[in-house]
C-alpha positions in Angstrom: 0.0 0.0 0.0 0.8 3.4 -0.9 0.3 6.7 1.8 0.8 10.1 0.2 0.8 13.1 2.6 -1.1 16.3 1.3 -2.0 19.6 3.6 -5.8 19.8 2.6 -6.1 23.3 4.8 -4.5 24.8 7.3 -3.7 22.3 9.9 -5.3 19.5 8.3 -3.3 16.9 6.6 -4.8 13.9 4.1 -3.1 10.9 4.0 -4.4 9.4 0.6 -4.3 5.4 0.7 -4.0 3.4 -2.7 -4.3 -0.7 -2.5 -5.6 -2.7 0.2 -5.2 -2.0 4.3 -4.8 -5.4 5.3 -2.2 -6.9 8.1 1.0 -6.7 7.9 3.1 -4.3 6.1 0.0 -1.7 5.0 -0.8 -1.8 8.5 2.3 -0.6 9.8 2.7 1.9 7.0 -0.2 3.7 8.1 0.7 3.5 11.7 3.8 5.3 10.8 1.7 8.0 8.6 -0.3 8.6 12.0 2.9 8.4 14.4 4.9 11.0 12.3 2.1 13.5 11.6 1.3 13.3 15.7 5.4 14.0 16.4 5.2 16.9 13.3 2.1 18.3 15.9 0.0 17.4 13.3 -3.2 16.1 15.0 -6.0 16.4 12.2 -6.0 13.8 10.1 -8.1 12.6 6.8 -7.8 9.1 5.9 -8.4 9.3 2.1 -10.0 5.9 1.5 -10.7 6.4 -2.4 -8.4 4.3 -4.0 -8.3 1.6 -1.1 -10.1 -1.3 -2.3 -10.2 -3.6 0.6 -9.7 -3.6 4.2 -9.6 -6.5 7.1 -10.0 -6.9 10.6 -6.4 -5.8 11.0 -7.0 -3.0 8.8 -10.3 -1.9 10.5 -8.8 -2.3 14.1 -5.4 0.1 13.2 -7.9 2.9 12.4 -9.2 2.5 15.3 -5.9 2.6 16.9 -4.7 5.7 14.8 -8.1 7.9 16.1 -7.4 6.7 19.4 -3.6 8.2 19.2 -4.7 10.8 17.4 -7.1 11.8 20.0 -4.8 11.3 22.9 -3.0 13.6 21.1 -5.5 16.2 20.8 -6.5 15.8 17.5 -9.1 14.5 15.3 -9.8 12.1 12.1 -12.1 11.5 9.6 -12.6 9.3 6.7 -12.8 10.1 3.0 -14.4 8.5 -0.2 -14.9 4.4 1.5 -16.5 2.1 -1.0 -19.6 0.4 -0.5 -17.6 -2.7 1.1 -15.7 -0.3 3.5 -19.2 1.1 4.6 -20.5 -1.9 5.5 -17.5 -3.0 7.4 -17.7 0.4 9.4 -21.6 0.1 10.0 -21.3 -3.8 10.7 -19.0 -3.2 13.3 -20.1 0.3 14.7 -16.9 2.0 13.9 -19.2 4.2 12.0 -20.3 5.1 15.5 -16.7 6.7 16.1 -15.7 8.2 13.2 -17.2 10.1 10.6 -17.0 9.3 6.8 -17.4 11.9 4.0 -17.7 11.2 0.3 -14.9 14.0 -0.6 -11.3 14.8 1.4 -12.2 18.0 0.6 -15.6 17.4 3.1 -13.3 15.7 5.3 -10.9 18.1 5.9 -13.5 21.3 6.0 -15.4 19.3 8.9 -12.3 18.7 10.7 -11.2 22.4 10.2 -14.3 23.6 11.4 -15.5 21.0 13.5 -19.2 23.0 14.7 -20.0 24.0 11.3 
């Protein structure tokens, strides 16, 4: 798996995914993403989901972990563009429940940037 770091706005960063979040090496990739914006004191993240076409148990549970850390942290995360498979995961398990999923980044990061809007 591939994880590109953009600034969407001011203070927000999108990490755009591409291939499959599955255990292992994808998993520890985007850990390291997380763990790096966190020590850069960059605590609002977007998990660009678009071009990720499948995620497992593994997967699902270190997005958990990486809201978790980045809320210990202060911060924030939301999700951007899941598939219909990735929905269903999210709902299935109530992760849905914890963080929110926009169709765009670009909604993403504008609700994380103004969070009460």
């Amino acid at each position: 798996m591939e994880i590109t770091k953009k600034e969407a706005l001011p203070g927000v960063i999108v990490l755009e995914m591409k291939g499959q979040l599955q255990l292992g090496v994808p998993c520890t990739r985007l850990q390291i993403a997380v763990e790096d914006a966190i020590q850069a004191k960059q605590t609002r993240v977007v998990l660009d989901l678009t071009n990720v076409m499948k995620v497992d148990s593994a997967g699902l549970g270190k997005i958990v972990n990486c809201l978790s850390a980045l809320r210990v942290a202060g911060g924030a995360m939301n999700l951007a563009g899941p598939n219909s498979m990735v929905v269903g995961l999210l709902r299935m398990t109530r992760v849905d429940k914890l963080v929110k999923a926009f169709p765009t980044a670009q909604e993403a990061a504008q609700n994380l940037a103004n969070p009460t809007a």
